[in-house]
mmCIF file of the N, C-alpha and C atoms, coordinates in Angstrom:
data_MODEL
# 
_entry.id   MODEL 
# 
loop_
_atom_site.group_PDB 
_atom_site.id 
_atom_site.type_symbol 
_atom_site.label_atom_id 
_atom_site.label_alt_id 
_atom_site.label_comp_id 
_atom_site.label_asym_id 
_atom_site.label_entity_id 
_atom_site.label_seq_id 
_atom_site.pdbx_PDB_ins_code 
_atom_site.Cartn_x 
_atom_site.Cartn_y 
_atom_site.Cartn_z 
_atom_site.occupancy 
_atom_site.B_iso_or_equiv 
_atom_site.pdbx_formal_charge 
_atom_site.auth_seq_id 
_atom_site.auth_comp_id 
_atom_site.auth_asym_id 
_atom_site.auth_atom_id 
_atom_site.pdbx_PDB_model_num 
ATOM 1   N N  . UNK A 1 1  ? 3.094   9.616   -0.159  1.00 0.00 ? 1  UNK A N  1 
ATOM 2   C CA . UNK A 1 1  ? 3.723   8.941   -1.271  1.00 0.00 ? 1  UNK A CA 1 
ATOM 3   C C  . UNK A 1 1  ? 2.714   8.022   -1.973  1.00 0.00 ? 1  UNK A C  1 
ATOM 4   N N  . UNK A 1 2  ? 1.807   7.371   -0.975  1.00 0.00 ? 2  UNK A N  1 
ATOM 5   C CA . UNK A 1 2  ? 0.973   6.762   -1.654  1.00 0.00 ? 2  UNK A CA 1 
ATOM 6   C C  . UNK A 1 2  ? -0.224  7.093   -2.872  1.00 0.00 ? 2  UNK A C  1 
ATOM 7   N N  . UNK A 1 3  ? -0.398  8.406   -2.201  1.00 0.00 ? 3  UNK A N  1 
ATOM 8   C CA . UNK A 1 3  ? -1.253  9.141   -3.379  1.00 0.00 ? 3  UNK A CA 1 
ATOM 9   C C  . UNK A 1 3  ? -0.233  9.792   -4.375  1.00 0.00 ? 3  UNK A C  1 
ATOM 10  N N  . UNK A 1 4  ? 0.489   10.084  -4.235  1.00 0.00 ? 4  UNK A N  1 
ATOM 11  C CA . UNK A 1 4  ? 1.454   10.162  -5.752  1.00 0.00 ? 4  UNK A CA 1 
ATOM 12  C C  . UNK A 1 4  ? 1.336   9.008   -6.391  1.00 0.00 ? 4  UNK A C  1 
ATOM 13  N N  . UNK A 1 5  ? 2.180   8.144   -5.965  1.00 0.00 ? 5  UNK A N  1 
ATOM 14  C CA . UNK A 1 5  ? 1.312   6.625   -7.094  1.00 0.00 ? 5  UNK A CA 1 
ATOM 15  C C  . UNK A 1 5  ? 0.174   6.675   -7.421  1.00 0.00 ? 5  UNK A C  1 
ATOM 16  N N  . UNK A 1 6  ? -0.826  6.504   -6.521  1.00 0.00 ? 6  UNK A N  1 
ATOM 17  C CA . UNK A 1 6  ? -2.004  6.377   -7.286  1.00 0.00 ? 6  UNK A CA 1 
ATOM 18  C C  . UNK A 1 6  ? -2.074  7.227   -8.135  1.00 0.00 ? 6  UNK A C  1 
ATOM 19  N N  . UNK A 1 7  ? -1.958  8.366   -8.045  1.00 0.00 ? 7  UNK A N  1 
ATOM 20  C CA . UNK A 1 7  ? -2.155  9.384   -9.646  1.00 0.00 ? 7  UNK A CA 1 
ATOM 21  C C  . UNK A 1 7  ? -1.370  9.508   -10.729 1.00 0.00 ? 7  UNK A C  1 
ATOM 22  N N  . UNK A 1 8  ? -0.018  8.676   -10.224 1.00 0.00 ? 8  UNK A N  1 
ATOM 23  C CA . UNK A 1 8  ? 1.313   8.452   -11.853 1.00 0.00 ? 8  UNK A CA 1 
ATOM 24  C C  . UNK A 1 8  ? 0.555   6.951   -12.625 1.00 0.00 ? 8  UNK A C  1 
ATOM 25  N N  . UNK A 1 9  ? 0.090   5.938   -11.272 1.00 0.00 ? 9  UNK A N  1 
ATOM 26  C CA . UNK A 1 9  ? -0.277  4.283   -11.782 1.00 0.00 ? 9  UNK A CA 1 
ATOM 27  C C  . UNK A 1 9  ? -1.315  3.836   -11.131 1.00 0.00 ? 9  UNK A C  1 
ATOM 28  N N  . UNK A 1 10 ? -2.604  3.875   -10.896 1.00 0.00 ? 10 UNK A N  1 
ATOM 29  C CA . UNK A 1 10 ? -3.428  3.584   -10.085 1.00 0.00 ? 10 UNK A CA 1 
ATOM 30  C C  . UNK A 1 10 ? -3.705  1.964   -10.402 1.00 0.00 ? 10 UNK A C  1 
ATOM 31  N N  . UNK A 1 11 ? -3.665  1.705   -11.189 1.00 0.00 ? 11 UNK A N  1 
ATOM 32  C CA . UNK A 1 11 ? -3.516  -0.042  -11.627 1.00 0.00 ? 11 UNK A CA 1 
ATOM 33  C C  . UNK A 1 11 ? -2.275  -0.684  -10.751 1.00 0.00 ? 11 UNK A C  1 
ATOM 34  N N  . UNK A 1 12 ? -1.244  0.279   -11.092 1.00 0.00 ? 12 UNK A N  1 
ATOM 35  C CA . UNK A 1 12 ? 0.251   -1.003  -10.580 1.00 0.00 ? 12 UNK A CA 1 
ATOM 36  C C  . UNK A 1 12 ? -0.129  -0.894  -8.929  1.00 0.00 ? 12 UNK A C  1 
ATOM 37  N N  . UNK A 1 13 ? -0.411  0.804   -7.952  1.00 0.00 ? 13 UNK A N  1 
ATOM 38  C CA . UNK A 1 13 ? -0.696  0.541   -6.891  1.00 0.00 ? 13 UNK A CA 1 
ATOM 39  C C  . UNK A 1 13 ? -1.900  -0.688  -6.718  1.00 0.00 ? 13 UNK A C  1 
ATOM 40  N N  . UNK A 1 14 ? -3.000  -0.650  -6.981  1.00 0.00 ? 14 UNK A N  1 
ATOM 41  C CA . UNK A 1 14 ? -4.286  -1.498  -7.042  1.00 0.00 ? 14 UNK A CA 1 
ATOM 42  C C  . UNK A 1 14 ? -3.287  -3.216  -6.988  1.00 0.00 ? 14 UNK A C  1 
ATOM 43  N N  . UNK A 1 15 ? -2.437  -3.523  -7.812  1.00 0.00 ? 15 UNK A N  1 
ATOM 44  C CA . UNK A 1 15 ? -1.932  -4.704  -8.258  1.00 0.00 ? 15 UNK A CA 1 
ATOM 45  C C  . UNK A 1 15 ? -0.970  -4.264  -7.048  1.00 0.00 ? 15 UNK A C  1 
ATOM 46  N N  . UNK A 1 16 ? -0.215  -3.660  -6.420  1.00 0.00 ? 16 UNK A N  1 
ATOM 47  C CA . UNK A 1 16 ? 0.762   -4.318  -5.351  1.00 0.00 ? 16 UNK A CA 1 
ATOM 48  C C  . UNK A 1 16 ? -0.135  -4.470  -4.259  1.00 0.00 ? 16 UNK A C  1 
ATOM 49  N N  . UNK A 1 17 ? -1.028  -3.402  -3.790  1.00 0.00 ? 17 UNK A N  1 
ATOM 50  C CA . UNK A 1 17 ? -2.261  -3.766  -2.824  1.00 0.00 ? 17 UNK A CA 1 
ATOM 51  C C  . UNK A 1 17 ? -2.817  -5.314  -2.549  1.00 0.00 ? 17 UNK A C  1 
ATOM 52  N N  . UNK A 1 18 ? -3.125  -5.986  -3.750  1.00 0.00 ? 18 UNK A N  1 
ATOM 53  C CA . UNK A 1 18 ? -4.108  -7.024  -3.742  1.00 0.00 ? 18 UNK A CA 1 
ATOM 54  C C  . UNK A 1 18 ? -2.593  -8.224  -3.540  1.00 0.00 ? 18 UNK A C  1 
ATOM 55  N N  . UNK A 1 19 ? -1.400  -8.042  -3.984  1.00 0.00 ? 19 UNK A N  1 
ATOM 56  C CA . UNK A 1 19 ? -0.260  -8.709  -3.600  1.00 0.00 ? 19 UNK A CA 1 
ATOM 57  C C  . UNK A 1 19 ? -0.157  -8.721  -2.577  1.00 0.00 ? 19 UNK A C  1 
ATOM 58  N N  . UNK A 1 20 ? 0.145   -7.637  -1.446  1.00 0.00 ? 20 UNK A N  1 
ATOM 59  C CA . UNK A 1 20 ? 0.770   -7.932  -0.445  1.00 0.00 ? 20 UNK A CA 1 
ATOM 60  C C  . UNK A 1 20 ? -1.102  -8.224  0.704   1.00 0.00 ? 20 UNK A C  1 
ATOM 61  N N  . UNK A 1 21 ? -2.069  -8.072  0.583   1.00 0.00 ? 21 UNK A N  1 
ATOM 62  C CA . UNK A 1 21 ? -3.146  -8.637  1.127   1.00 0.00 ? 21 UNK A CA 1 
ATOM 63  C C  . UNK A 1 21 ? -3.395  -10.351 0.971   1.00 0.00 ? 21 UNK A C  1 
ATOM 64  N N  . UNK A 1 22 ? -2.621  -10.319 -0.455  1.00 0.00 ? 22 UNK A N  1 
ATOM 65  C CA . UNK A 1 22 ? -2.998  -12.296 -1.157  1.00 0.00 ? 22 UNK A CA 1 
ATOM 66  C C  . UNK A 1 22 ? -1.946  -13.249 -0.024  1.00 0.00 ? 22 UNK A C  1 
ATOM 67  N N  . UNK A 1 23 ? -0.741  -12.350 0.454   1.00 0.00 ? 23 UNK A N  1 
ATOM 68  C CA . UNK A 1 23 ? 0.061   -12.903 1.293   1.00 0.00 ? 23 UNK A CA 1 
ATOM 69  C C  . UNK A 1 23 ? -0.439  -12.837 2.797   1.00 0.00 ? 23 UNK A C  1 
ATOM 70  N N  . UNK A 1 24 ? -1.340  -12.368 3.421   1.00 0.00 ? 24 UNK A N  1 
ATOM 71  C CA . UNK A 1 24 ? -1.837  -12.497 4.525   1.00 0.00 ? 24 UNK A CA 1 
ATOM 72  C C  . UNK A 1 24 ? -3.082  -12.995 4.666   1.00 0.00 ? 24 UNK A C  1 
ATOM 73  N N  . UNK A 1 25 ? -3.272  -13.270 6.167   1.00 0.00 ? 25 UNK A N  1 
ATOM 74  C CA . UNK A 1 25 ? -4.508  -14.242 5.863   1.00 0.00 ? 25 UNK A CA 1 
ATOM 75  C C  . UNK A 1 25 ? -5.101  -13.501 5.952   1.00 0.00 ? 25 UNK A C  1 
ATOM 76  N N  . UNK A 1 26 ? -7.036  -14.040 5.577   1.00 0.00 ? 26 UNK A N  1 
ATOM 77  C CA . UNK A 1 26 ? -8.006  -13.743 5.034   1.00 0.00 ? 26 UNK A CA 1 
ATOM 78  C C  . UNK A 1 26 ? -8.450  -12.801 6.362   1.00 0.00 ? 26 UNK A C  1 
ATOM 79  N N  . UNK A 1 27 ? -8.280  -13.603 7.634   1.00 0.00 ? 27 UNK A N  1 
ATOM 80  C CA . UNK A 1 27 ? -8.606  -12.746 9.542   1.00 0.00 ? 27 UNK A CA 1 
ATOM 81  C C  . UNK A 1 27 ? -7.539  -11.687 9.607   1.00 0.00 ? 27 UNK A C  1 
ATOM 82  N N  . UNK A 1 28 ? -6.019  -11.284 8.740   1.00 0.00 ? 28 UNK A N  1 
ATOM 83  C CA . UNK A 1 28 ? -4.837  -11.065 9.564   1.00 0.00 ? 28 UNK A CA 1 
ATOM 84  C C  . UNK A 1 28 ? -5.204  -9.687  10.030  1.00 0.00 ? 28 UNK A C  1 
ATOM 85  N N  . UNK A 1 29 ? -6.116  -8.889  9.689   1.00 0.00 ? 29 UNK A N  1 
ATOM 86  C CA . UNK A 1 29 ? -6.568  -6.866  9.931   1.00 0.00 ? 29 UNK A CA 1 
ATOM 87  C C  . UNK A 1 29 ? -8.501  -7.379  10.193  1.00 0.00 ? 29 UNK A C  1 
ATOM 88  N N  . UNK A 1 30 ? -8.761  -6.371  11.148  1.00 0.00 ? 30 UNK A N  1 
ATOM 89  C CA . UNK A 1 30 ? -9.705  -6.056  11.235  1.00 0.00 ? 30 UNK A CA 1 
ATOM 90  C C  . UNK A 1 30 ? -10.494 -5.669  9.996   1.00 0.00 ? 30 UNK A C  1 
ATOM 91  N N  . UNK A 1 31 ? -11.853 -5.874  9.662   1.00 0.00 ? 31 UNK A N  1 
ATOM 92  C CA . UNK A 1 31 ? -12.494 -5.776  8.829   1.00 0.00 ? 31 UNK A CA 1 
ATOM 93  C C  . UNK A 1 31 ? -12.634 -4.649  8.538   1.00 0.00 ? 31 UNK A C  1 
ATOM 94  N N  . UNK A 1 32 ? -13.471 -3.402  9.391   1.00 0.00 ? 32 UNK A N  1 
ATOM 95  C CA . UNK A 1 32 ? -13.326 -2.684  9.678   1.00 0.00 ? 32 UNK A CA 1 
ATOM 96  C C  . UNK A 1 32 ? -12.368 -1.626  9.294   1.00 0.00 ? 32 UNK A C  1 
ATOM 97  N N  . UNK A 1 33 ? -11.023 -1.395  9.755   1.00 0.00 ? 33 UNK A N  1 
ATOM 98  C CA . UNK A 1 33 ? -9.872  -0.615  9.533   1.00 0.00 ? 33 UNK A CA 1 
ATOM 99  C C  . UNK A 1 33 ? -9.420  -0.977  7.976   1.00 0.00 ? 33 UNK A C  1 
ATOM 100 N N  . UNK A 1 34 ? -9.901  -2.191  7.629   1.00 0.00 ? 34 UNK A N  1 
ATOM 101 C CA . UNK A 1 34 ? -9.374  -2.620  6.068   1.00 0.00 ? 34 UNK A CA 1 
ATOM 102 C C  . UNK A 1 34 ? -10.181 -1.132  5.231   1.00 0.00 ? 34 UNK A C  1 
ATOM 103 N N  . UNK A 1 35 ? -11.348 -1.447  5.532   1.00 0.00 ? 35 UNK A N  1 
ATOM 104 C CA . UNK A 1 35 ? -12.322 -0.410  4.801   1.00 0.00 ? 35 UNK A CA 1 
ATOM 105 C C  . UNK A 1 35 ? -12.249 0.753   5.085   1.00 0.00 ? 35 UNK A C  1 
ATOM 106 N N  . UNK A 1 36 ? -11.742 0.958   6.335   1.00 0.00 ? 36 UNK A N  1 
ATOM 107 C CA . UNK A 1 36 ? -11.367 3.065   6.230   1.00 0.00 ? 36 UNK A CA 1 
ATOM 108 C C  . UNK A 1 36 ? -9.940  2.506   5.537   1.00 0.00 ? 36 UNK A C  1 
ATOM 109 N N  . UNK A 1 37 ? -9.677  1.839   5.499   1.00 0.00 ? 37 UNK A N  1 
ATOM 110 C CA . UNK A 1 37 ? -8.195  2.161   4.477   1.00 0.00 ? 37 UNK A CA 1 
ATOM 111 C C  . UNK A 1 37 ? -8.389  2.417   3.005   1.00 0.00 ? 37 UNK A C  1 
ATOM 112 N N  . UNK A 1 38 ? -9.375  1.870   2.564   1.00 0.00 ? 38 UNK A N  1 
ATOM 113 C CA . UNK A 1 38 ? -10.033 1.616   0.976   1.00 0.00 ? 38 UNK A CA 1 
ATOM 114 C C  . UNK A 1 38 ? -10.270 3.506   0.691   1.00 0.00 ? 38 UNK A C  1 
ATOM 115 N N  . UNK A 1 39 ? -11.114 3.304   1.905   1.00 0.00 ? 39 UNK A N  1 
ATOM 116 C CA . UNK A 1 39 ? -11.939 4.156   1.331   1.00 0.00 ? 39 UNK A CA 1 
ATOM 117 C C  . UNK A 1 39 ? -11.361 5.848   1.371   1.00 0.00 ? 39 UNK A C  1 
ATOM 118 N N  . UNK A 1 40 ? -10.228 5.762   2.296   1.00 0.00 ? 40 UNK A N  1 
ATOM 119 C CA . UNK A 1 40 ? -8.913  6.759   2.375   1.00 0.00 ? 40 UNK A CA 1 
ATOM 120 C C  . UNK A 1 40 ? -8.475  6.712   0.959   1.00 0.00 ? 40 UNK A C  1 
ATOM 121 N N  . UNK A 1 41 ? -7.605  5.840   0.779   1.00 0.00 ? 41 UNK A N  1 
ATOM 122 C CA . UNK A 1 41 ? -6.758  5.703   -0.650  1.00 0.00 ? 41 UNK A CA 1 
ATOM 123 C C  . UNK A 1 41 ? -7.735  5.735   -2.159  1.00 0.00 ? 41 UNK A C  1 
ATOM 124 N N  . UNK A 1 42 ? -8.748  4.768   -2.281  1.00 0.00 ? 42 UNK A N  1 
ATOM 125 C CA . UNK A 1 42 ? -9.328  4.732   -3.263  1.00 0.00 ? 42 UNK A CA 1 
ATOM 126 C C  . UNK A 1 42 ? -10.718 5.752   -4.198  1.00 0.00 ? 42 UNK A C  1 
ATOM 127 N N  . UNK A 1 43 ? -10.744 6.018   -4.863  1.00 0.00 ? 43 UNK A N  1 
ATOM 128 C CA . UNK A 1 43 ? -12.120 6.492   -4.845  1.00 0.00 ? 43 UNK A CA 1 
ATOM 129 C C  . UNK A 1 43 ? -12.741 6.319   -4.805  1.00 0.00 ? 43 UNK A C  1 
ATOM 130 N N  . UNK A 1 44 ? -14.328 6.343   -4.685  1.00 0.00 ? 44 UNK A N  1 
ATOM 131 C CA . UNK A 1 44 ? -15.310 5.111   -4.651  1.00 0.00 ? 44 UNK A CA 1 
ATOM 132 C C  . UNK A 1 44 ? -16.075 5.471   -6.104  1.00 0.00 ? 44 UNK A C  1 
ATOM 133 N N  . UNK A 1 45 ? -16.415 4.646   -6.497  1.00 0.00 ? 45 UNK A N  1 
ATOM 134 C CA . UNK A 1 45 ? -17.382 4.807   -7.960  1.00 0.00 ? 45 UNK A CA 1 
ATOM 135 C C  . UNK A 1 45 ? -18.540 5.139   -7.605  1.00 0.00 ? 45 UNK A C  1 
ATOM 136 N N  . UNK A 1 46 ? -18.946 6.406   -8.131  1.00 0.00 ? 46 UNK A N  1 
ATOM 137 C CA . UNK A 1 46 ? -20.507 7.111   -8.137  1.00 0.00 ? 46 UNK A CA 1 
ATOM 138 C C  . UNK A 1 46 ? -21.034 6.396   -9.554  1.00 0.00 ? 46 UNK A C  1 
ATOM 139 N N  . UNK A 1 47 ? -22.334 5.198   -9.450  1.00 0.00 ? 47 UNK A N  1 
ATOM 140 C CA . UNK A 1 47 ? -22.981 5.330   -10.423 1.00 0.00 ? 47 UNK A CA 1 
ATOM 141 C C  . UNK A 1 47 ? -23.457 6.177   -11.167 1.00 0.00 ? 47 UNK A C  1 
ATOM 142 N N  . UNK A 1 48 ? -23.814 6.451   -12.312 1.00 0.00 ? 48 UNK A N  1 
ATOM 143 C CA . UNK A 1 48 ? -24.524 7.476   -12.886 1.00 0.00 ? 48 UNK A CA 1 
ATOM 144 C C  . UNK A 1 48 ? -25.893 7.096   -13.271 1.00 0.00 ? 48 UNK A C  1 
ATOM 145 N N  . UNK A 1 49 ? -26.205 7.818   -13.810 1.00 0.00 ? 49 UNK A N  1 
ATOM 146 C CA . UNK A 1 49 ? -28.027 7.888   -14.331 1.00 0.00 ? 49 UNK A CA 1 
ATOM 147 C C  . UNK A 1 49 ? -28.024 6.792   -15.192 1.00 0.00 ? 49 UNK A C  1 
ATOM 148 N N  . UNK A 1 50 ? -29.121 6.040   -15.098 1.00 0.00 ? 50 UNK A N  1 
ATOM 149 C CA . UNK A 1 50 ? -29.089 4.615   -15.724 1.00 0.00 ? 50 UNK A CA 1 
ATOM 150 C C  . UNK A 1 50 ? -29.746 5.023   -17.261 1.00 0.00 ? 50 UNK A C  1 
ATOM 151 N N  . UNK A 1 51 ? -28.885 4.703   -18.576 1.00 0.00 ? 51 UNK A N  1 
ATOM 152 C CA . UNK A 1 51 ? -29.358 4.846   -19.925 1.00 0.00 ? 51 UNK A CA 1 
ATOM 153 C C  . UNK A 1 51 ? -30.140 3.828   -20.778 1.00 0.00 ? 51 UNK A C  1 
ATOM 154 N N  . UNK A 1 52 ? -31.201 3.973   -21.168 1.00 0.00 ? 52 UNK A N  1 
ATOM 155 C CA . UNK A 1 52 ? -31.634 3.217   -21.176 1.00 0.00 ? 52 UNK A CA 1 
ATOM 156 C C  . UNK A 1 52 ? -31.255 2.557   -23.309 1.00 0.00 ? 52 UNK A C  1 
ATOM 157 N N  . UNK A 1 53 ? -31.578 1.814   -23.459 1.00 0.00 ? 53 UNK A N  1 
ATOM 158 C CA . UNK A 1 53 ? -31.121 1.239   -24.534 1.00 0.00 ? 53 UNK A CA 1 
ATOM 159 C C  . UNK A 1 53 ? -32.182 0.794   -25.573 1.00 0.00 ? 53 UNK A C  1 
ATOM 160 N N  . UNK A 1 54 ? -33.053 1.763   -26.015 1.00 0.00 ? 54 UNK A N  1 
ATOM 161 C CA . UNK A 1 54 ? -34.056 1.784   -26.586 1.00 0.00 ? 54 UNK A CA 1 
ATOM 162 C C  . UNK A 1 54 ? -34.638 2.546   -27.591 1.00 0.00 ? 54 UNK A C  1 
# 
């Protein structure tokens, strides 16, 4: 279900995410398991080729 949201609203999921994390403390999850969670749900941004402006 979660990846259905993300692909109808990836903002409103992103915005209830950072809600219900703002309500727990900063220690309450392993560091660790936070980040295989990210990196499960989210995509990660591939930089691209740097353009230069000249």
């Amino acid at each position: 279900m979660l990846i259905q949201a993300q692909e109808i609203d990836p903002e409103a999921v992103a915005d209830v995410l950072r809600e219900h994390d703002a309500a727990r403390a900063p220690d309450a999850r392993l560091q660790a398991t936070a980040d295989q969670d990210v990196e499960r749900v989210l995509p990660r941004i591939k930089p691209g080729p740097e353009q230069s402006s000249g």
